[in-house]
LUMBAVEX-968672 format. One record per residue (C-alpha): residue number from 1; residue in three letters; chain; x, y, z. Coordinates in steps of 0.02 Angstrom, whole numbers, padded with zeros to 5 digits, always signed. Layout:
<pts>
{pt NUM ala A {X Y Z}},
...
</pts>
This chain:
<pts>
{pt 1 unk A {+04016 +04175 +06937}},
{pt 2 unk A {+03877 +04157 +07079}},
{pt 3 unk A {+03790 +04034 +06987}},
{pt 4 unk A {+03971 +03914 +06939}},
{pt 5 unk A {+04013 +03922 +07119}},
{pt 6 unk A {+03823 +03890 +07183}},
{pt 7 unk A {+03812 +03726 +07057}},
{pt 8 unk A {+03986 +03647 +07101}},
{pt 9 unk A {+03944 +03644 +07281}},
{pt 10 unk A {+03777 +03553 +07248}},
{pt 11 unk A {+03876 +03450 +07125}},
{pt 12 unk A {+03850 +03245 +07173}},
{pt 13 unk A {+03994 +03126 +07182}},
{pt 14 unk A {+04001 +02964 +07108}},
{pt 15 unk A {+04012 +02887 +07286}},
{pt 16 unk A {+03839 +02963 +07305}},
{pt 17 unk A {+03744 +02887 +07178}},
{pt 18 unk A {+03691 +02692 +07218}},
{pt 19 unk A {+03674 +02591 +07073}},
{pt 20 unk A {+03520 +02467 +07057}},
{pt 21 unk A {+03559 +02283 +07004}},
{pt 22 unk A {+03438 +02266 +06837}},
{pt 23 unk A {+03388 +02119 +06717}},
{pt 24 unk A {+03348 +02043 +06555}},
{pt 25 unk A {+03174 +02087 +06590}},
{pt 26 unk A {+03235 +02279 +06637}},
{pt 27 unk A {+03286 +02292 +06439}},
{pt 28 unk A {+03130 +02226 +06391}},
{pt 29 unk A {+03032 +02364 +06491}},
{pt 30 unk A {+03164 +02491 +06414}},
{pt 31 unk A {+03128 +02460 +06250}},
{pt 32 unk A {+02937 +02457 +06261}},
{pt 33 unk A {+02947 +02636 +06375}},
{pt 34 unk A {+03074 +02707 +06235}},
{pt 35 unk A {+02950 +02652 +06097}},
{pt 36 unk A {+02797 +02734 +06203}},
{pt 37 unk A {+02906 +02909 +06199}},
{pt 38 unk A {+02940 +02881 +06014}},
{pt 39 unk A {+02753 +02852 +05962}},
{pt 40 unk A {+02724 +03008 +06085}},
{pt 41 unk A {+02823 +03150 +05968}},
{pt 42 unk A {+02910 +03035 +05803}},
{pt 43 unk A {+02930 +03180 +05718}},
{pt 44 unk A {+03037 +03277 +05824}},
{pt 45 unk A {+03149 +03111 +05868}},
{pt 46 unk A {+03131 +03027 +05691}},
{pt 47 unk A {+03206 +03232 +05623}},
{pt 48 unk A {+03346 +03234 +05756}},
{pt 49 unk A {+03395 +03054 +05687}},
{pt 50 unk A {+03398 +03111 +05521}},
{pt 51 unk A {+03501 +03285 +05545}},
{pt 52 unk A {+03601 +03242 +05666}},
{pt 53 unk A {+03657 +03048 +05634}},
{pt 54 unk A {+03618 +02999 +05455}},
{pt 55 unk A {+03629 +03139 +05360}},
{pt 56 unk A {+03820 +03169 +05424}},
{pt 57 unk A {+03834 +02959 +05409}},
{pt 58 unk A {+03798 +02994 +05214}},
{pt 59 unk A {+03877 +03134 +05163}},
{pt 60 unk A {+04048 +03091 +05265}},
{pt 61 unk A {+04051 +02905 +05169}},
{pt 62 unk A {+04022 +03001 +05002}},
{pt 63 unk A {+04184 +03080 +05046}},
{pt 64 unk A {+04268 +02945 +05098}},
{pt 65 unk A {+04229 +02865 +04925}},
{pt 66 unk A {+04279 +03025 +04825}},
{pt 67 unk A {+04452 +03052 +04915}},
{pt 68 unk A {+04470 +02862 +04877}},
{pt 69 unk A {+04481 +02788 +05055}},
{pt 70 unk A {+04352 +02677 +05022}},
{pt 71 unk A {+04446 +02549 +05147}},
{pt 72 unk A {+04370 +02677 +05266}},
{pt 73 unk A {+04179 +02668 +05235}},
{pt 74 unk A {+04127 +02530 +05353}},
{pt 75 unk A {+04230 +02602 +05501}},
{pt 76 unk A {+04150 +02762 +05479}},
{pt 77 unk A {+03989 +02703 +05479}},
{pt 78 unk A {+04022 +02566 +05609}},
{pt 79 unk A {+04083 +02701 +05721}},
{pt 80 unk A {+03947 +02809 +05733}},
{pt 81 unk A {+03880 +02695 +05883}},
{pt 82 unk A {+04027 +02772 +05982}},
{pt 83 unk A {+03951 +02951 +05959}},
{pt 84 unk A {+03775 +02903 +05947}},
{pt 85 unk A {+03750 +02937 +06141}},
{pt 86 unk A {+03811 +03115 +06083}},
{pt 87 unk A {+03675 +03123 +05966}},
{pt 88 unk A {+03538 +03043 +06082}},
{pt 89 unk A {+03547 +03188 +06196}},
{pt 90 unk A {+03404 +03287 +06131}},
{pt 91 unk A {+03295 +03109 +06137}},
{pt 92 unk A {+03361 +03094 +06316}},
{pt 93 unk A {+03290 +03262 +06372}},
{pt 94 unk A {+03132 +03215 +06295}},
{pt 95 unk A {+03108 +03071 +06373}},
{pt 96 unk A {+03150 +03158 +06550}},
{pt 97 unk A {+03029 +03306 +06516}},
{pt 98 unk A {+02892 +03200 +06465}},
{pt 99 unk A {+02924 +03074 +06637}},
{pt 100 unk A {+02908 +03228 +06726}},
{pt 101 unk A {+02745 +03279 +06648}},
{pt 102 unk A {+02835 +03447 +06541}},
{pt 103 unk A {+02818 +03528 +06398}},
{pt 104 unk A {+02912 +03413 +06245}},
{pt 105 unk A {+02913 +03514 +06084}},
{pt 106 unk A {+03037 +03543 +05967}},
{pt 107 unk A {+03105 +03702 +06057}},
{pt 108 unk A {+03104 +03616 +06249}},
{pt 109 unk A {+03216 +03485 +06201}},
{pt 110 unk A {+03371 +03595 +06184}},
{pt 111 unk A {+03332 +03684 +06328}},
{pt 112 unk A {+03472 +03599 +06417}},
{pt 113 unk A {+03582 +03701 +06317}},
{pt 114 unk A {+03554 +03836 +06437}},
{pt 115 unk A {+03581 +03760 +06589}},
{pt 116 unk A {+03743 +03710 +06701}},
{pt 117 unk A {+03723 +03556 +06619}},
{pt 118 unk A {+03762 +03597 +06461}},
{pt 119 unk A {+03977 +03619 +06486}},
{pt 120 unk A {+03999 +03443 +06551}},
{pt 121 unk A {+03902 +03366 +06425}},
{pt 122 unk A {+03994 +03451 +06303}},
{pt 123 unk A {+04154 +03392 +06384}},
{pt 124 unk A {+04105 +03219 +06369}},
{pt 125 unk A {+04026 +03236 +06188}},
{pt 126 unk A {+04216 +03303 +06152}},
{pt 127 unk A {+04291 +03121 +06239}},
{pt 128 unk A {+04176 +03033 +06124}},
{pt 129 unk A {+04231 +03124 +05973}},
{pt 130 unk A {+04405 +03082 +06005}},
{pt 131 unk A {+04371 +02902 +06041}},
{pt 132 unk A {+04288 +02882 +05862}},
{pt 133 unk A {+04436 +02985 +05780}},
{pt 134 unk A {+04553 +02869 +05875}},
{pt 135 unk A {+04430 +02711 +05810}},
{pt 136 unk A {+04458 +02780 +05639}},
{pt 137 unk A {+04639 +02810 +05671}},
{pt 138 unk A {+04661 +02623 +05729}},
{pt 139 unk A {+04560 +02563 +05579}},
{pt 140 unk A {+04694 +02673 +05454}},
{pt 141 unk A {+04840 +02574 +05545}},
{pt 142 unk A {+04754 +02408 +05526}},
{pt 143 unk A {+04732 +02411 +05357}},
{pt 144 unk A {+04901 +02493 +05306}},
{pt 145 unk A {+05010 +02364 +05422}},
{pt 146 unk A {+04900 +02231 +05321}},
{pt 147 unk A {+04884 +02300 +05118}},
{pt 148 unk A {+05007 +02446 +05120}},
{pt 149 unk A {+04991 +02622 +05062}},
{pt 150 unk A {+04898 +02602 +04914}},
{pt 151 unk A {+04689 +02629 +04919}},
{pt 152 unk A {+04580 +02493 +04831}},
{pt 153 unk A {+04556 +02525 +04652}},
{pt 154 unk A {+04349 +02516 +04675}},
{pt 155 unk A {+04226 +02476 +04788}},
{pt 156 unk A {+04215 +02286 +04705}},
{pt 157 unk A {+04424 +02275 +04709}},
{pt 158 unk A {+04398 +02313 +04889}},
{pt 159 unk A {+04270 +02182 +04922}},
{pt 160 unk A {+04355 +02048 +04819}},
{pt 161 unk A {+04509 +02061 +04932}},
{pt 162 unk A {+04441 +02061 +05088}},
{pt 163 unk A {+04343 +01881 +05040}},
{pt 164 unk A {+04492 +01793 +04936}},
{pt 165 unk A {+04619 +01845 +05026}},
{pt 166 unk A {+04709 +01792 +05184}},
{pt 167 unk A {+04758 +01987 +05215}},
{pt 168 unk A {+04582 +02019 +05200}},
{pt 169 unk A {+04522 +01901 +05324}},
{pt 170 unk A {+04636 +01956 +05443}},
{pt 171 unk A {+04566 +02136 +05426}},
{pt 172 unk A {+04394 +02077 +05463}},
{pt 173 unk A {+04456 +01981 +05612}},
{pt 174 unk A {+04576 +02113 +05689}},
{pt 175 unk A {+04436 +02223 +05631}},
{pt 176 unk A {+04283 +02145 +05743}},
{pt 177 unk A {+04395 +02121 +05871}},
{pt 178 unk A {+04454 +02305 +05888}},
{pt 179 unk A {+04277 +02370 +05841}},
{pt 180 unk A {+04227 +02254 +05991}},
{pt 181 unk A {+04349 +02338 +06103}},
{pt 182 unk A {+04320 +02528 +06056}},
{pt 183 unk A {+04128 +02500 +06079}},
{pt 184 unk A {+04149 +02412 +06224}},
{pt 185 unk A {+04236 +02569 +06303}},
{pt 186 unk A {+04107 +02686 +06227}},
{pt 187 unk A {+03949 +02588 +06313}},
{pt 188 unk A {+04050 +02576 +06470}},
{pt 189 unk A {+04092 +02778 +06470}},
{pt 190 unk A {+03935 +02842 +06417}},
{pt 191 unk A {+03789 +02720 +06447}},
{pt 192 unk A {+03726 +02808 +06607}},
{pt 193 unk A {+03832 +02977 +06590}},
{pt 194 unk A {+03738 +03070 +06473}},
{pt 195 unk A {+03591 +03033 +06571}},
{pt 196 unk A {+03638 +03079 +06720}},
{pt 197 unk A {+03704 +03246 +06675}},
{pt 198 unk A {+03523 +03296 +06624}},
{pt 199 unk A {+03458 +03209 +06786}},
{pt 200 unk A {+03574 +03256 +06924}},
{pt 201 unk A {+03704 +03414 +06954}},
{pt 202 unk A {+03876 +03315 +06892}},
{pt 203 unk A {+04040 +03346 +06816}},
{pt 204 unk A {+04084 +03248 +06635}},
{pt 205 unk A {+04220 +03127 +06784}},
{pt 206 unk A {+04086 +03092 +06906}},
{pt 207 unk A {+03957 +03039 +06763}},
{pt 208 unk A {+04084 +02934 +06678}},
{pt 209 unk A {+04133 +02835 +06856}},
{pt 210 unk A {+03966 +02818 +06885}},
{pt 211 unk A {+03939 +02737 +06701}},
{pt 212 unk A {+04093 +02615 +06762}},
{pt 213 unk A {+04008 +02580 +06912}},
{pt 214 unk A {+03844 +02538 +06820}},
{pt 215 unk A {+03895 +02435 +06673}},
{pt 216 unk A {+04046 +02351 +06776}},
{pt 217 unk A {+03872 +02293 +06936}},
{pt 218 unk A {+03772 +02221 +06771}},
{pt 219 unk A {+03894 +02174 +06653}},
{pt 220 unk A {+03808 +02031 +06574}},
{pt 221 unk A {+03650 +02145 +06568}},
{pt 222 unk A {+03723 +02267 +06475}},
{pt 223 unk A {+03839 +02154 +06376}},
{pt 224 unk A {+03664 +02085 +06305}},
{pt 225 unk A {+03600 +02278 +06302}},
{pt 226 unk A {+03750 +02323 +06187}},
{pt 227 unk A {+03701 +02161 +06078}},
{pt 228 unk A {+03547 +02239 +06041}},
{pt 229 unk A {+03573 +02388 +06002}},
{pt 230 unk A {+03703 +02326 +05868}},
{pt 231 unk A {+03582 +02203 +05820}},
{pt 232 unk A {+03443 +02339 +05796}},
{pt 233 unk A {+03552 +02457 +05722}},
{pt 234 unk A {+03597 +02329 +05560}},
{pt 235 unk A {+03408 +02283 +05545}},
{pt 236 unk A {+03383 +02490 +05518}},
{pt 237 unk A {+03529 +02498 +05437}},
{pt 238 unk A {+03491 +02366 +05307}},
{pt 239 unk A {+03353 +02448 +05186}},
{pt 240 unk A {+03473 +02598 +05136}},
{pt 241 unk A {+03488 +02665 +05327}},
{pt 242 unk A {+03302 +02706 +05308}},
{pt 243 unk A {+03254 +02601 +05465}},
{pt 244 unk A {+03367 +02706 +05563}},
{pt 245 unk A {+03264 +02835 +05565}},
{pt 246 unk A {+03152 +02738 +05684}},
{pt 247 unk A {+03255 +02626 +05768}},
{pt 248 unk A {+03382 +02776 +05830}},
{pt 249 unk A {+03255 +02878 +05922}},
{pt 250 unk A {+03183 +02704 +05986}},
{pt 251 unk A {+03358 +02656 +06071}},
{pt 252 unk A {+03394 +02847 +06128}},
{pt 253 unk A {+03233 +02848 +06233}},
{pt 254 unk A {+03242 +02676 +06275}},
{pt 255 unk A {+03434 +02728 +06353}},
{pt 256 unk A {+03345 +02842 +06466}},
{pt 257 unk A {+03224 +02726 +06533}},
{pt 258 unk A {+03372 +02601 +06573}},
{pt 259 unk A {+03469 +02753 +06660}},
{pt 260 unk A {+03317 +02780 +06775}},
{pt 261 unk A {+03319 +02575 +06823}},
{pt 262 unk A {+03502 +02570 +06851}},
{pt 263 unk A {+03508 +02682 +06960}},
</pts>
């Protein structure tokens, strides 16, 4: 009880924490410090990547495709950006151990878990959940107010409608454009929070104002960050998701390094 009372009172406010006006060339730096930390310990980011992110990315589509909902594999898949700051966690506590000159092993990396920051990153890795349930939710709605109740047929009926069809143009329209909007609202809620909530004494509100407050002072910035990383992510994604296991850890650490700039 000591120790809840003793780390709310040294808790900062959002008001408290200046944000830094960055650049293209900020990014640029970001990526090359996030690559260092990767070629520093790949094993340890390259096996979070694969437990945490693909692994569940793989075996939740093969569901999908069994309990035909195959109209639901890309959004699945397209949504795990919206929880991949939850997953980056671990990559972000390496890269702040090894800044500091720690200890960055397997077991270190979790050690977070046992700290006062733990609960508020937990509360905000529960937000992010519900925004990709609520992304998948949308996605459901889209594509029953356009083909109805019934599932494709197969994966190649699917396809064939979405390219030959007006119905299935308008799903990949309204579809970009609502995929636009949910990971817009995901970079702008979590970009610097996570971060920060390993770096400074916060609750999950304070982080996510300050996130506001950092993507809303660079907005072009990190409108060309969140290019990137969508960019990167379908180069890893293209042979079989394989690349992903490089390019994930690459972009967690490289997240860090742009939290320390911003702010």
């Amino acid at each position: 009880m000591a120790q809840e009372k003793s780390f709310r009172d040294v808790q900062v406010r959002s008001s408290e924490i200046r944000i830094r006006t960055i650049g293209l060339n900020d990014l640029w730096q970001s990526l090359k410090e996030g690559y260092d930390d990767f070629n520093a310990t790949p094993r340890v980011g390259m096996f979070l990547t694969v437990l945490f992110y693909l692994l569940f990315a793989v075996l939740l589509t093969l569901w999908l495709v069994r309990g035909n909902l195959l109209h639901l594999a890309f959004p699945i898949v397209a949504g795990f950006t919206l929880i991949g700051p939850v997953v980056s966690v671990g990559l972000f506590e390496m890269s702040r151990r090894r800044e500091l000159g720690l200890d960055v092993s397997w077991g270190s990396t979790f050690d977070f878990v046992h700290s006062a920051s733990f609960a508020p990153i937990l509360a905000l890795s529960v937000v992010m959940m519900l925004l990709y349930v609520a992304w998948l939710f949308m996605a459901q709605f889209l594509y029953f107010g356009l083909f109805g109740g019934d599932s494709p047929v197969s994966a190649s009926d699917f396809v064939t409608q979405l390219v030959t069809t007006r119905r299935g143009a308008a799903l990949i329209w309204y579809g970009v454009l609502l995929g636009f909007m949910f990971s817009f609202t995901a970079l702008a809620i979590s970009a610097v929070a996570f971060p920060l909530l390993l770096d400074r004494p916060a609750s999950a509100a304070t982080a996510v104002a300050v996130s506001i407050r950092a993507v809303a002072s660079n907005l072009m910035v990190m409108a060309v960050w969140g290019v990137i990383v969508v960019l990167l992510l379908a180069a890893g994604a293209i042979v079989f998701l394989i690349g992903l296991a490089a390019v994930l850890p690459i972009l967690g650490h490289a997240t860090w390094h742009l939290y320390r700039k911003s702010r």
